[in-house]
N, C-alpha and C positions, 0 to 999 in steps of 0.2 A: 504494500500500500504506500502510496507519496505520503511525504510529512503534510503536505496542505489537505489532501482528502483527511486523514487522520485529524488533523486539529479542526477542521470544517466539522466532521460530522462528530468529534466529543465536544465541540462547542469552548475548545482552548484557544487562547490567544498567545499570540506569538513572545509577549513578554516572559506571561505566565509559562509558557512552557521553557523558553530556558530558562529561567529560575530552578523546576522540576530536574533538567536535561545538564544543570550546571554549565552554562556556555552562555554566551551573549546573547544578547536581543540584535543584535544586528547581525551576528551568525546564523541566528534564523530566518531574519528577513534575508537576509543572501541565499540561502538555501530554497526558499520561497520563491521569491523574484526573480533570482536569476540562473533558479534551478542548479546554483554549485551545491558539490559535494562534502564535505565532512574532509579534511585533509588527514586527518588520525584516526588511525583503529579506535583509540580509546576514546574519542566522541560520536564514533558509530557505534560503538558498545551502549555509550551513554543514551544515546537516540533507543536505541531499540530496550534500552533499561526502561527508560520514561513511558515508551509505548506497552510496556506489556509482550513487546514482542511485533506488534506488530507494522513497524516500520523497522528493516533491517538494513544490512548495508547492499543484501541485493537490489533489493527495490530502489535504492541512488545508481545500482549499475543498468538496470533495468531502463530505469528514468534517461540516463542520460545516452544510451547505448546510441541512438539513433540520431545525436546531433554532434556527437563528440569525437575526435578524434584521438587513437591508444595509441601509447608509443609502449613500444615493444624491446626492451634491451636497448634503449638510446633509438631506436630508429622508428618514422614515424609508419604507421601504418594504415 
């Protein structure tokens, strides 16, 4: 599930939940708006801590798979 459907439908706001997630308000809004991802394990740990599970770190690769481009051992692909 995206972080915005998740916080849309439990009726969380972006502050409140990083409070929750321990991360910025503006790490969320970025995550939100401009569909970045989480740079550390340990705030996609956090993310899917706050959700219960059910926002993970696949659902940011999932999300992002179709506009982003992977680099692969230094090269881009």
């Amino acid at each position: 599930m995206k972080l915005t459907d998740y916080l849309h439908k439990n009726r969380i706001r972006a502050n409140a939940f990083a409070k929750v997630a321990q991360v910025t308000p503006a790490a969320v809004c970025s995550w939100i708006k401009h569909g970045n991802m989480p740079r550390k394990i340990e705030t996609l740990r956090r993310v899917a801590a706050a959700t219960n599970g059910q926002v993970t770190a696949n659902d940011w690769v999932d999300a992002s798979a179709d506009n982003s481009r992977w680099v692969v051992l230094g090269k881009e692909e």
